[in-house]
Structure formats: C-alpha cells, structure tokens
C-alpha positions as CSV (number, residue, x, y, z in Angstrom):
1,X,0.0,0.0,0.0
2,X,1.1,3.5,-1.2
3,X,0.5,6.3,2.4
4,X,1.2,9.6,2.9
5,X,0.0,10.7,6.1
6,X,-0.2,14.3,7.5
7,X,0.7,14.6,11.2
8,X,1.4,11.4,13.0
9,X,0.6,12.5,16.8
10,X,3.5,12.0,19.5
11,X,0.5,9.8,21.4
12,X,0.7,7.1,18.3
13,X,4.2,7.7,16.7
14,X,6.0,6.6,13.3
15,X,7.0,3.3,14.3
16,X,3.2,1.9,16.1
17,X,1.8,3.8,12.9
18,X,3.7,1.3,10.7
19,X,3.3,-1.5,12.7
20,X,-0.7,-1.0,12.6
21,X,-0.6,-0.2,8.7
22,X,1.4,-3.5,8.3
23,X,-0.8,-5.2,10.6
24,X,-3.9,-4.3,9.0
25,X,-3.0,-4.3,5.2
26,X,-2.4,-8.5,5.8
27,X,-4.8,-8.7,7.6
28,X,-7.7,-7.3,5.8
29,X,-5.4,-8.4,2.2
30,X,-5.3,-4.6,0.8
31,X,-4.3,-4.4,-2.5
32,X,-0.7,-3.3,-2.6
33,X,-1.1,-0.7,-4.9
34,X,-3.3,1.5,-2.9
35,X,-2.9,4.7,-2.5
36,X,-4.1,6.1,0.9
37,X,-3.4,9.2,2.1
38,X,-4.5,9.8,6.6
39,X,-5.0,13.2,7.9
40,X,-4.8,13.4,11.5
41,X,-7.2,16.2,12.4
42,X,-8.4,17.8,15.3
43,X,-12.2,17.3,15.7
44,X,-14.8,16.3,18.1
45,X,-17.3,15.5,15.6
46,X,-15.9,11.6,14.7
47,X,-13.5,9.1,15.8
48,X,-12.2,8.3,12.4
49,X,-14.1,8.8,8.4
50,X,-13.4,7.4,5.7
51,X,-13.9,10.3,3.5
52,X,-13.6,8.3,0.2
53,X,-11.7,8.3,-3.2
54,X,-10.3,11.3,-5.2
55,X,-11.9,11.8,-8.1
56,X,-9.3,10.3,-10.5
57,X,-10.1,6.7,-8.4
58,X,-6.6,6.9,-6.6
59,X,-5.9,7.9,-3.6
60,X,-8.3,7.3,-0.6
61,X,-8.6,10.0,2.1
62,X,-9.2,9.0,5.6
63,X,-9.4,11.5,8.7
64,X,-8.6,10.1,12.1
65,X,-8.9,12.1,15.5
66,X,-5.8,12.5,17.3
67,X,-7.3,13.7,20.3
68,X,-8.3,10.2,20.9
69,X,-6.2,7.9,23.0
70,X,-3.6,5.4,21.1
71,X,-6.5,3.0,21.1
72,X,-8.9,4.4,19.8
73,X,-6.8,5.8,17.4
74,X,-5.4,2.7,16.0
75,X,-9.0,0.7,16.2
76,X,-10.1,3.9,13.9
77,X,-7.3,3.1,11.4
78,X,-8.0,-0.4,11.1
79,X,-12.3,0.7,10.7
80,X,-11.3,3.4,8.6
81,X,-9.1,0.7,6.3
82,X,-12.0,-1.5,5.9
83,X,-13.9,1.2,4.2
84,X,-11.4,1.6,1.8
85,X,-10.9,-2.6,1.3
86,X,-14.7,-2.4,0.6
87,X,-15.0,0.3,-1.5
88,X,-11.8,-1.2,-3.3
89,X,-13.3,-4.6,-3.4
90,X,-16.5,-3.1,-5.1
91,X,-19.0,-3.5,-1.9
92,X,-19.5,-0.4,-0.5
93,X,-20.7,2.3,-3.6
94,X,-18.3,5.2,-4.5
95,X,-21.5,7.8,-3.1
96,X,-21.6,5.4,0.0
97,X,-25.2,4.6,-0.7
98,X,-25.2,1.5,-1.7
99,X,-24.0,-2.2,-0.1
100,X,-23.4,-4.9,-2.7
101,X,-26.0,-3.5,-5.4
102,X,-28.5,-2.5,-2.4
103,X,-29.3,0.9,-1.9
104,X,-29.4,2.0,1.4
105,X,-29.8,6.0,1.4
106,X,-31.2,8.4,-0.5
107,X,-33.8,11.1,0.2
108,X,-36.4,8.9,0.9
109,X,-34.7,6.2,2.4
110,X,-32.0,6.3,5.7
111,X,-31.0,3.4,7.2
112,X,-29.7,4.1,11.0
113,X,-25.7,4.2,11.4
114,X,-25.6,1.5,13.3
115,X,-27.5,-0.7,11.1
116,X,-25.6,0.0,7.6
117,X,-23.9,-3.4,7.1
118,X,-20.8,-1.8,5.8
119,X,-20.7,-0.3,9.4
120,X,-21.3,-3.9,11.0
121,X,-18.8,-4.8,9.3
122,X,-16.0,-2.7,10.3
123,X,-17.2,-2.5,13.6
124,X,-16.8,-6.5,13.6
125,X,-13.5,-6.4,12.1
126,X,-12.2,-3.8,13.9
127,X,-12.6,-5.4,16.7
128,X,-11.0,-8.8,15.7
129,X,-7.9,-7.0,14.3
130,X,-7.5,-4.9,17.9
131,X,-7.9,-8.3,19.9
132,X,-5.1,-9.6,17.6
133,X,-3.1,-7.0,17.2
134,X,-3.0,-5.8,21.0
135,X,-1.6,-9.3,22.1
C-alpha cells in the first residue's frame, strides 16, 4: 500500500503507525497498490471517516482524531481501512449509498448508522484485528 500521512501524533508515533498499517494491510489483504493518504485532524465531531476516493479513483482519504487515545486511534485506522478494502473490493458504492447493489440512502430512504452493514462490518472487524493486534 502507497500512504502519505499528515501529522502522525506524539500519542501514536512513526514506528506503532507502521506497525498497525502493516498489521492491517495482511490482515484485511489490501491491495498493494493502494494509494491512501490519513490526515490526522483535530475534531470532536468523529473518531475516524473514511472520506472516500479522489476523483481520479486513486488515492483514498481518511481523517482520524488524534485527540483520541492510542487506542482508539489505532481501532479507527483499522475501521477506517475497511472502508477503503470495501470500497476497493466493489462493496461499498463510491456515493456510499449503496452495499453490494442494495441501496441503502437516499432522500427517501436512511438506514440508521448502526444498522448500515458496511458499518457492521468494520465495527466487527475492527474489533477482531484490535484483539489480535493488542496481544
């Protein structure tokens, strides 16, 4: 996988950064040729987003919170890396709308966060890769 990354907090540092980013791009088998680029922001709106793919279909952009603790910080990497292995894969619709073919907002139709399956599913295997990861 191809990063650039914006910021690494003192809290996380280079070296657990690239251990996670290993960790995570075998586990979840990114493609190698991704290009991701993680802005570490200061918010208190979100943990982590996945704020999709440039408009050339490139790079993907993720935001993660660096107030958070190293924890948190690192389980919002691997979630936020999921989002880009199913958006890469083809699951999870450019627009984020749409799961597998299924369309799951529009105007007329919003599905609760917590519901979304591509949200189950990052929830679920963020928490596997943190379990294995933190041993």
């Amino acid at each position: 996988m191809l990063l650039s990354v914006n910021k690494v907090p003192k809290k996380l540092g280079t070296d657990t950064l690239n251990k996670v980013l290993d960790f995570a791009e075998k586990y979840l088998k990114l493609n190698p040729r991704l290009e991701i680029h993680i802005d570490f922001i200061r918010t208190k709106k979100f943990l982590g987003q996945y704020e999709g793919i440039d408009e050339h279909g490139e790079t993907h952009y993720i935001d993660i919170n660096e107030n958070e603790s190293q924890e948190d910080i690192i389980r919002s990497i691997f979630h936020e890396l999921v989002h880009v292995r199913q958006t890469d894969d083809g699951d999870l619709s450019l627009d984020g709308n749409s799961w597998k073919g299924f369309l799951y907002r529009t105007k007329e139709i919003e599905v609760d966060y917590d519901h979304l399956p591509w949200e189950k599913e990052a929830f679920d295997l963020e928490e596997k890769m943190w379990n294995i990861f933190n041993k």
